[in-house]
PDB file of N, CA, C and O in Angstrom:
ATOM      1  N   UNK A   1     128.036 132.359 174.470  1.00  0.00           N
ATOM      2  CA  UNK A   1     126.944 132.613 173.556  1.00  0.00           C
ATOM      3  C   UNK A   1     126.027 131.394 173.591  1.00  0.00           C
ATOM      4  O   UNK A   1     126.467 130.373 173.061  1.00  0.00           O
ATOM      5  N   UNK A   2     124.905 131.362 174.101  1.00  0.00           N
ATOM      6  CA  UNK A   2     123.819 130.571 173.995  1.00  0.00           C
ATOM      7  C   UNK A   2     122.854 130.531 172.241  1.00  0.00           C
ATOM      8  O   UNK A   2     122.558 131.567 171.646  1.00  0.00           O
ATOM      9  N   UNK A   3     122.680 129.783 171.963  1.00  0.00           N
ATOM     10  CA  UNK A   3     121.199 129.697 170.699  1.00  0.00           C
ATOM     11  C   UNK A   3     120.210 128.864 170.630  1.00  0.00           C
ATOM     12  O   UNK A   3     120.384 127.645 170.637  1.00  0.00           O
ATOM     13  N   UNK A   4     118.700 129.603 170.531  1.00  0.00           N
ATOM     14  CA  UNK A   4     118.262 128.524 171.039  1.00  0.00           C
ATOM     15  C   UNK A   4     117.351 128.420 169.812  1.00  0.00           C
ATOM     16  O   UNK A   4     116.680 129.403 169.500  1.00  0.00           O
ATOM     17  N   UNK A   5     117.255 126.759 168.759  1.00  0.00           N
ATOM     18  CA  UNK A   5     116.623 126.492 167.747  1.00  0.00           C
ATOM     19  C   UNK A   5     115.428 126.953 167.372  1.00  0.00           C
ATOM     20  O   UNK A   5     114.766 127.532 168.233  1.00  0.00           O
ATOM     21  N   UNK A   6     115.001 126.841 166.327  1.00  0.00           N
ATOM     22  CA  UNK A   6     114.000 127.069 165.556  1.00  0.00           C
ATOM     23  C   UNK A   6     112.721 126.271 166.073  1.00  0.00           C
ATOM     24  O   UNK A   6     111.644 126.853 165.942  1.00  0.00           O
ATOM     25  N   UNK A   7     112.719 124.810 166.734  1.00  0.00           N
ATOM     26  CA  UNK A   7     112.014 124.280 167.363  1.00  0.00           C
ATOM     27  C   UNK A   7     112.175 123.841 168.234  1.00  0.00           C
ATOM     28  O   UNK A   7     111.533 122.828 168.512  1.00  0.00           O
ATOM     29  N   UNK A   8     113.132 124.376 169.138  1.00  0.00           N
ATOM     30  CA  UNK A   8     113.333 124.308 170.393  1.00  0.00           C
ATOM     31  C   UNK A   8     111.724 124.702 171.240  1.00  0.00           C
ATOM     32  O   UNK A   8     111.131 125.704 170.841  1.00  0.00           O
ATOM     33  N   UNK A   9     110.998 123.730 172.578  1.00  0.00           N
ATOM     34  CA  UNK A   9     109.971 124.400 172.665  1.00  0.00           C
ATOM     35  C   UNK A   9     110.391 124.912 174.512  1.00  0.00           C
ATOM     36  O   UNK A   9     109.604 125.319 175.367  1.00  0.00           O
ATOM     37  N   UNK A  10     111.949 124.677 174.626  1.00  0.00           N
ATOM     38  CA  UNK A  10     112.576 125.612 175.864  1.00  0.00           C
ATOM     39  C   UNK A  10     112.957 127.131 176.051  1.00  0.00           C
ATOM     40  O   UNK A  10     113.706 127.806 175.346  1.00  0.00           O
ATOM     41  N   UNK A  11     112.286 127.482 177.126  1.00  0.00           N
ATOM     42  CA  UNK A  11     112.419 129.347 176.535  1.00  0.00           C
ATOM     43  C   UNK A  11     113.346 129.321 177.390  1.00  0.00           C
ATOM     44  O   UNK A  11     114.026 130.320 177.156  1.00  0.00           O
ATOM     45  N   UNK A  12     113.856 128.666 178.403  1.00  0.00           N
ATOM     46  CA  UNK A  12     115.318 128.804 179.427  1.00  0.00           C
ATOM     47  C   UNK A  12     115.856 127.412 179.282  1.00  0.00           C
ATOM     48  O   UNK A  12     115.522 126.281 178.930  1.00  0.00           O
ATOM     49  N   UNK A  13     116.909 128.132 179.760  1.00  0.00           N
ATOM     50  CA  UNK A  13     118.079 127.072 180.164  1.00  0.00           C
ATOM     51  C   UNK A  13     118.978 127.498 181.105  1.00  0.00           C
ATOM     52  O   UNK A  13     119.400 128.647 180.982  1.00  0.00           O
ATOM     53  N   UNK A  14     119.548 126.506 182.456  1.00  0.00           N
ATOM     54  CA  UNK A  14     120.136 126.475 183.625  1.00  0.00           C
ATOM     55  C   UNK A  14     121.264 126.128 183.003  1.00  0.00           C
ATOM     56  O   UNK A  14     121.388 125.082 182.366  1.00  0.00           O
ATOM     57  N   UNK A  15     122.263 127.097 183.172  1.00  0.00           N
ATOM     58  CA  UNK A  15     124.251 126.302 183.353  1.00  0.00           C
ATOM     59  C   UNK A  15     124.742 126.343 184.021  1.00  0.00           C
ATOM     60  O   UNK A  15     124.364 127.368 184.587  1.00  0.00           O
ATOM     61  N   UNK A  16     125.759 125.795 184.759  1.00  0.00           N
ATOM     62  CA  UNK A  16     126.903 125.834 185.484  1.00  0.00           C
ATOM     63  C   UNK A  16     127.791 125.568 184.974  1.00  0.00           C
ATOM     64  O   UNK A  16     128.280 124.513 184.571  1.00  0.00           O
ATOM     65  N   UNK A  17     128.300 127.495 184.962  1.00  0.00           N
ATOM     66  CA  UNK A  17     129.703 127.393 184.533  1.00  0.00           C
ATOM     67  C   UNK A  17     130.831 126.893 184.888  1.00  0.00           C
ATOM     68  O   UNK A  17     130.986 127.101 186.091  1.00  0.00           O
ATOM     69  N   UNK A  18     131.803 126.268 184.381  1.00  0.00           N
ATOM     70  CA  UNK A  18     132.656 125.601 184.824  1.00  0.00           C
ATOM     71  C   UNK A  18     134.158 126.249 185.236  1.00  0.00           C
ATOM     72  O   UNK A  18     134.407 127.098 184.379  1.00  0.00           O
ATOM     73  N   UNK A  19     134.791 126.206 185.804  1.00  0.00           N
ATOM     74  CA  UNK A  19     136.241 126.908 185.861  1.00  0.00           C
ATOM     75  C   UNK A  19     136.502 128.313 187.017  1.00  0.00           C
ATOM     76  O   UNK A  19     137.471 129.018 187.298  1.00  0.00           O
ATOM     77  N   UNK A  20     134.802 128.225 187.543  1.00  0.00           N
ATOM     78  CA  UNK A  20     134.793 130.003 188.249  1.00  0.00           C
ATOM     79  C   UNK A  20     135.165 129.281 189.983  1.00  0.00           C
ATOM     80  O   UNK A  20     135.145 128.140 190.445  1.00  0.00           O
ATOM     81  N   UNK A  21     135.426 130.397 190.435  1.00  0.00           N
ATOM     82  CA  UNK A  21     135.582 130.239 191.902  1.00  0.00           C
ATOM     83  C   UNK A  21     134.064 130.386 192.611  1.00  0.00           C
ATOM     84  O   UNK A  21     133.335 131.299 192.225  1.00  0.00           O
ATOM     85  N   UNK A  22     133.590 129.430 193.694  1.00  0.00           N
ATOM     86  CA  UNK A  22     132.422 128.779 193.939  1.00  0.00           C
ATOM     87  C   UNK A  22     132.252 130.106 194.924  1.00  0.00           C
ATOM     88  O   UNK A  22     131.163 130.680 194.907  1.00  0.00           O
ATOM     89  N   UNK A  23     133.056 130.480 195.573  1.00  0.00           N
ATOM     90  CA  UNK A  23     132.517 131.408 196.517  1.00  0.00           C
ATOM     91  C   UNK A  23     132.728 133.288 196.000  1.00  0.00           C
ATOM     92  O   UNK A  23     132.143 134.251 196.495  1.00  0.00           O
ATOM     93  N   UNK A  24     133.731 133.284 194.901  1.00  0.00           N
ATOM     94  CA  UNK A  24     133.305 134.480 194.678  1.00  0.00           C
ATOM     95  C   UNK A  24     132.545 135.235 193.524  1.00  0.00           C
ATOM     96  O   UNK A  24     132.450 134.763 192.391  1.00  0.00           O
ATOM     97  N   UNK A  25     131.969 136.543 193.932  1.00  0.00           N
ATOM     98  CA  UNK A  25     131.126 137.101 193.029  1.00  0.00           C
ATOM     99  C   UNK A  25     131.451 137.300 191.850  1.00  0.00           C
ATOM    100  O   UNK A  25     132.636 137.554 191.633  1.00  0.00           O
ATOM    101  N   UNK A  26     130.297 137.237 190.485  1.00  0.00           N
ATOM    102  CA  UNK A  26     131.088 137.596 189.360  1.00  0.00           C
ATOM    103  C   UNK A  26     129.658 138.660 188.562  1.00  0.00           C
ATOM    104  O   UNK A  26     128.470 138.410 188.355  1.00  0.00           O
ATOM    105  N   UNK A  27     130.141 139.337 188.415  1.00  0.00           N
ATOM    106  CA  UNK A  27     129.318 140.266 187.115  1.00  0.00           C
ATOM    107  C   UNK A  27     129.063 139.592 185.922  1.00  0.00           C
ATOM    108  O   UNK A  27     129.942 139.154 185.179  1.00  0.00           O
ATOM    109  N   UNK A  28     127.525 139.487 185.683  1.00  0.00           N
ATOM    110  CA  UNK A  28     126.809 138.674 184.483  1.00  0.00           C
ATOM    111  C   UNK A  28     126.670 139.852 183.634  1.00  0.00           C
ATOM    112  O   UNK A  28     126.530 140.930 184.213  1.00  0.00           O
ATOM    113  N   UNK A  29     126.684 139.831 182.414  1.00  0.00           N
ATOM    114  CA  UNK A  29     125.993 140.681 181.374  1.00  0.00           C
ATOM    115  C   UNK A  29     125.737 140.193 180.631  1.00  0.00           C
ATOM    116  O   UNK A  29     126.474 139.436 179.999  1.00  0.00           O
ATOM    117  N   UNK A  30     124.296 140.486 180.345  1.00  0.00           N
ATOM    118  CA  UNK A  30     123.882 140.118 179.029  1.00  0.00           C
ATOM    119  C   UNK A  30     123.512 141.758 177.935  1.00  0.00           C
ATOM    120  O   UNK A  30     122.891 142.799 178.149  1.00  0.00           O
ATOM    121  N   UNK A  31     124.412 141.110 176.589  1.00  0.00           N
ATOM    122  CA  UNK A  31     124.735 141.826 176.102  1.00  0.00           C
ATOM    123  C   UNK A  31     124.142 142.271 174.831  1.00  0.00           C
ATOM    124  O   UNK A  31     124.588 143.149 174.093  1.00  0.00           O
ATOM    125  N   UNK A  32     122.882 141.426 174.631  1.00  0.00           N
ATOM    126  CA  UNK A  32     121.867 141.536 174.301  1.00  0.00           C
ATOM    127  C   UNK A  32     120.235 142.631 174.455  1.00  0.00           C
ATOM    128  O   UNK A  32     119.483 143.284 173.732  1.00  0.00           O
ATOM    129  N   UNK A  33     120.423 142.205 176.053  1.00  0.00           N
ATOM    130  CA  UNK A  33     119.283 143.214 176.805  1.00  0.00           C
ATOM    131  C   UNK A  33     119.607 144.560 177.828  1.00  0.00           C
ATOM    132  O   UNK A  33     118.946 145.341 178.513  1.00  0.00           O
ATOM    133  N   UNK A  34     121.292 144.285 177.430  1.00  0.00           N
ATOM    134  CA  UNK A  34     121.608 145.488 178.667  1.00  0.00           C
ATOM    135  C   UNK A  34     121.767 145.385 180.004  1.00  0.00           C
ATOM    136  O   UNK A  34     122.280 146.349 180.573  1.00  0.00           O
ATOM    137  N   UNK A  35     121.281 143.942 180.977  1.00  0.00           N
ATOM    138  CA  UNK A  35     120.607 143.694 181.762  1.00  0.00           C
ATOM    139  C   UNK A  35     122.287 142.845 182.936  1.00  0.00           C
ATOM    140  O   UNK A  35     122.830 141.751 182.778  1.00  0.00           O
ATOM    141  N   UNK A  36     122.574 143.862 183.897  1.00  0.00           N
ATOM    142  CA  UNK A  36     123.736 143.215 184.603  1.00  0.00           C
ATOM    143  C   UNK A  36     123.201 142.794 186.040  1.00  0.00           C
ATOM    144  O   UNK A  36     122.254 143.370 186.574  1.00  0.00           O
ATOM    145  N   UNK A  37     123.744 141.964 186.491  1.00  0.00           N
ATOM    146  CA  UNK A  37     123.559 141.556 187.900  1.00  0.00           C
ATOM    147  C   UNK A  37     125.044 140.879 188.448  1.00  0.00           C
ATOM    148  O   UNK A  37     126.092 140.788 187.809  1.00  0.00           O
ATOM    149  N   UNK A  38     124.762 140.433 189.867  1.00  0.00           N
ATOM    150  CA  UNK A  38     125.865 139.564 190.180  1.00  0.00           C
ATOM    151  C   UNK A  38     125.183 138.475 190.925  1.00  0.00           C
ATOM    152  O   UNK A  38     124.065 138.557 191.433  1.00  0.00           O
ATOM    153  N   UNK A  39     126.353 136.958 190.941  1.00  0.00           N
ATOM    154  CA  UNK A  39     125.925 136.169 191.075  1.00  0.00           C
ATOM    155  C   UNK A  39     127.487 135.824 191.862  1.00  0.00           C
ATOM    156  O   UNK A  39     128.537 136.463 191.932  1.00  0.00           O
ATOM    157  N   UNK A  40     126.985 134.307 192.468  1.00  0.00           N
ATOM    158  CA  UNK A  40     127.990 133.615 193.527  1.00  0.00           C
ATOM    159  C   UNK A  40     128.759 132.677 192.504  1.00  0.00           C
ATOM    160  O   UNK A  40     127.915 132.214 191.736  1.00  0.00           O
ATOM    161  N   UNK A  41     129.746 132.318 192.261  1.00  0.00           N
ATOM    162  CA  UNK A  41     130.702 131.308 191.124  1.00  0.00           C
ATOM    163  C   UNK A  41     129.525 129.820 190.941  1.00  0.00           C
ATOM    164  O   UNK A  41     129.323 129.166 189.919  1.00  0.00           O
ATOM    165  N   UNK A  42     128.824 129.610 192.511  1.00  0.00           N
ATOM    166  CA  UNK A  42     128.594 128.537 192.519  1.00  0.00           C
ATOM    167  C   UNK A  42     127.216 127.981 192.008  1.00  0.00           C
ATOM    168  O   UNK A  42     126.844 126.826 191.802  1.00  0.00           O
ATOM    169  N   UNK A  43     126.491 129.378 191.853  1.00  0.00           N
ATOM    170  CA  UNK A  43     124.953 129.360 191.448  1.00  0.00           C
ATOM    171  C   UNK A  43     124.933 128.908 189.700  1.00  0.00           C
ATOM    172  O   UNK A  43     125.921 129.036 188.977  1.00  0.00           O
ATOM    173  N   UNK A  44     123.882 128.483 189.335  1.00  0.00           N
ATOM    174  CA  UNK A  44     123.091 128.300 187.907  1.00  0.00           C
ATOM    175  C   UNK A  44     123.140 129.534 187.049  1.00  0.00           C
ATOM    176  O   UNK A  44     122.631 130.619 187.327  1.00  0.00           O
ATOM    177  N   UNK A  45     123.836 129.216 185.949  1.00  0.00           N
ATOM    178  CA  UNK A  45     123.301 130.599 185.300  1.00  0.00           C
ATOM    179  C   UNK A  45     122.127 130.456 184.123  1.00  0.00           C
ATOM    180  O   UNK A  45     122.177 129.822 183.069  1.00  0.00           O
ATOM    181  N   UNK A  46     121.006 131.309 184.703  1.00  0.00           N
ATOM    182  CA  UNK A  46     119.931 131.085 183.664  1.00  0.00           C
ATOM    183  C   UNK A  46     119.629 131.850 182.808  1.00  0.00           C
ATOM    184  O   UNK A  46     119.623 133.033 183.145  1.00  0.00           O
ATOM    185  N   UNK A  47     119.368 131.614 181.794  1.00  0.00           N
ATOM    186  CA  UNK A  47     119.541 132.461 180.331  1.00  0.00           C
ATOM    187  C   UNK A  47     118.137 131.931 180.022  1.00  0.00           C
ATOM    188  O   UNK A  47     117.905 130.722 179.989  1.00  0.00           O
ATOM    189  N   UNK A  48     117.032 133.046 179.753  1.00  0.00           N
ATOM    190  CA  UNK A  48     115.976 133.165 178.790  1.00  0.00           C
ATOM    191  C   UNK A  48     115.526 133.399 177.281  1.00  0.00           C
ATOM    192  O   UNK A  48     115.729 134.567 176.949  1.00  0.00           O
ATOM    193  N   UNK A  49     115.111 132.811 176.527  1.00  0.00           N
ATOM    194  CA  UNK A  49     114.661 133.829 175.056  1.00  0.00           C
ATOM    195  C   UNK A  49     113.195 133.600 175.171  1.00  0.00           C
ATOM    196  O   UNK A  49     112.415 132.822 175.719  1.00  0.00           O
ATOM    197  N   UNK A  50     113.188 135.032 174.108  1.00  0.00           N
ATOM    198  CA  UNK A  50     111.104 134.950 173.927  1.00  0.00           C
ATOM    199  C   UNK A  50     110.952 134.182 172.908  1.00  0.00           C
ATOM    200  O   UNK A  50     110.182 133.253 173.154  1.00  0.00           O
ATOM    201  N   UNK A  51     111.448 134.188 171.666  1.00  0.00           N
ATOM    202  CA  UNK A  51     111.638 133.279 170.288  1.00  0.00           C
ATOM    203  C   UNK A  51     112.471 132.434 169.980  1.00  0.00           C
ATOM    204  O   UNK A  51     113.659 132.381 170.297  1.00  0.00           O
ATOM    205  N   UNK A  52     111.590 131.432 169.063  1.00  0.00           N
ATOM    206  CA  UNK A  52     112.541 130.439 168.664  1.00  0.00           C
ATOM    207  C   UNK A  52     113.358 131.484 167.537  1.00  0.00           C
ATOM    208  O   UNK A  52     112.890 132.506 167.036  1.00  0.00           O
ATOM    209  N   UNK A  53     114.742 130.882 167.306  1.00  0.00           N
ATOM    210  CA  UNK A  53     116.118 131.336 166.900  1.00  0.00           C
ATOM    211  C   UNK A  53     116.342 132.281 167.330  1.00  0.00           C
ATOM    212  O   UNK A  53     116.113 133.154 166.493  1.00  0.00           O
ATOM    213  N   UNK A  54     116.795 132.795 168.499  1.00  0.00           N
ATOM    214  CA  UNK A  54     117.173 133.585 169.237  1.00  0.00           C
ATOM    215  C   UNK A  54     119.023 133.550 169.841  1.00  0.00           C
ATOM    216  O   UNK A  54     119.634 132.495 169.673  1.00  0.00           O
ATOM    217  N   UNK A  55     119.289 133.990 170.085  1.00  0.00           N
ATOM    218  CA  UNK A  55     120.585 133.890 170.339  1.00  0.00           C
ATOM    219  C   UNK A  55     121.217 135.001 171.405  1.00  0.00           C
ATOM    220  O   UNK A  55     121.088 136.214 171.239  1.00  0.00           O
ATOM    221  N   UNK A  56     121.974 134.349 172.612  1.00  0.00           N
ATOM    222  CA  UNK A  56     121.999 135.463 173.754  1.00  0.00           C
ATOM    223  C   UNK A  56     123.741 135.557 174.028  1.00  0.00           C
ATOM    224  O   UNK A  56     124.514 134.608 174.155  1.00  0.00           O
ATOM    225  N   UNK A  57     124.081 137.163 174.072  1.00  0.00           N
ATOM    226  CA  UNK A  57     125.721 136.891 174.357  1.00  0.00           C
ATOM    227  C   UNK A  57     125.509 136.984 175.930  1.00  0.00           C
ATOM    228  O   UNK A  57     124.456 137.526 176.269  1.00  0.00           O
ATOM    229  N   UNK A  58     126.379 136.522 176.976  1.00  0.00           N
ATOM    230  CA  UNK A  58     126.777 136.907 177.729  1.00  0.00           C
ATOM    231  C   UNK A  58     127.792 136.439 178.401  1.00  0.00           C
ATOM    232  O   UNK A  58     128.119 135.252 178.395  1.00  0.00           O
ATOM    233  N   UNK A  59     128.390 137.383 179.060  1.00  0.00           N
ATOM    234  CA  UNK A  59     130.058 137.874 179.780  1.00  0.00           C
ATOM    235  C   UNK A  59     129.696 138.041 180.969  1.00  0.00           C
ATOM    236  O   UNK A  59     128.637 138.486 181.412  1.00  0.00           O
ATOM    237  N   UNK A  60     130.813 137.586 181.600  1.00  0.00           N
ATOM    238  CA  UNK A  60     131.088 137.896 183.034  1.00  0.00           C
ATOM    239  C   UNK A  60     132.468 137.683 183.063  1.00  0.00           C
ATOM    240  O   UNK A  60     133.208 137.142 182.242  1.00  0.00           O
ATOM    241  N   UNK A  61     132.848 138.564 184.912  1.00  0.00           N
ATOM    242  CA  UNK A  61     134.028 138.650 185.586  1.00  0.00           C
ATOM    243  C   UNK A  61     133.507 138.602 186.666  1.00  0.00           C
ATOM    244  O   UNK A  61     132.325 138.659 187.006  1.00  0.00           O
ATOM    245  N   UNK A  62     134.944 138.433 187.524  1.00  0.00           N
ATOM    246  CA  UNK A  62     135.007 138.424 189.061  1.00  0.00           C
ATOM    247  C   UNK A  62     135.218 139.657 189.464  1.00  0.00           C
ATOM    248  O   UNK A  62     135.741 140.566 188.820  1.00  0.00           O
ATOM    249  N   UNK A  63     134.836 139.680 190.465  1.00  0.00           N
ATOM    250  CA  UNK A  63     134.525 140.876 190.819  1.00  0.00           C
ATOM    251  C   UNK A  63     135.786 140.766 192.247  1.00  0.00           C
ATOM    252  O   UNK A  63     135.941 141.721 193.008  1.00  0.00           O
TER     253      UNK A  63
END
């Protein structure tokens, strides 16, 4: 779960998750917008909001 402040003036933010396997795929969801994709263990995961206090769930697995 990401949140991003009231005066925060960042509408993204880059993570790297920690603990995943670098070469295999994992299913992102965000559970917020509905919105799934897949990604490599080893890539950035970037999470957007349009407003300040916003707050984003998202889950993943390996695929």
């Amino acid at each position: 779960m990401g949140f991003r402040g009231e005066d925060s003036v960042f509408s993204e933010v880059s993570l790297k998750l920690k603990g995943l396997d670098p070469q295999s795929d994992y299913e992102i969801t965000d559970k917020d917008t509905g919105k799934v994709f897949v990604q490599k263990g080893s890539d950035m995961l970037k999470i957007k909001s349009q407003k300040p206090r916003d707050s984003r769930l998202i889950t993943y697995r390996k695929l």
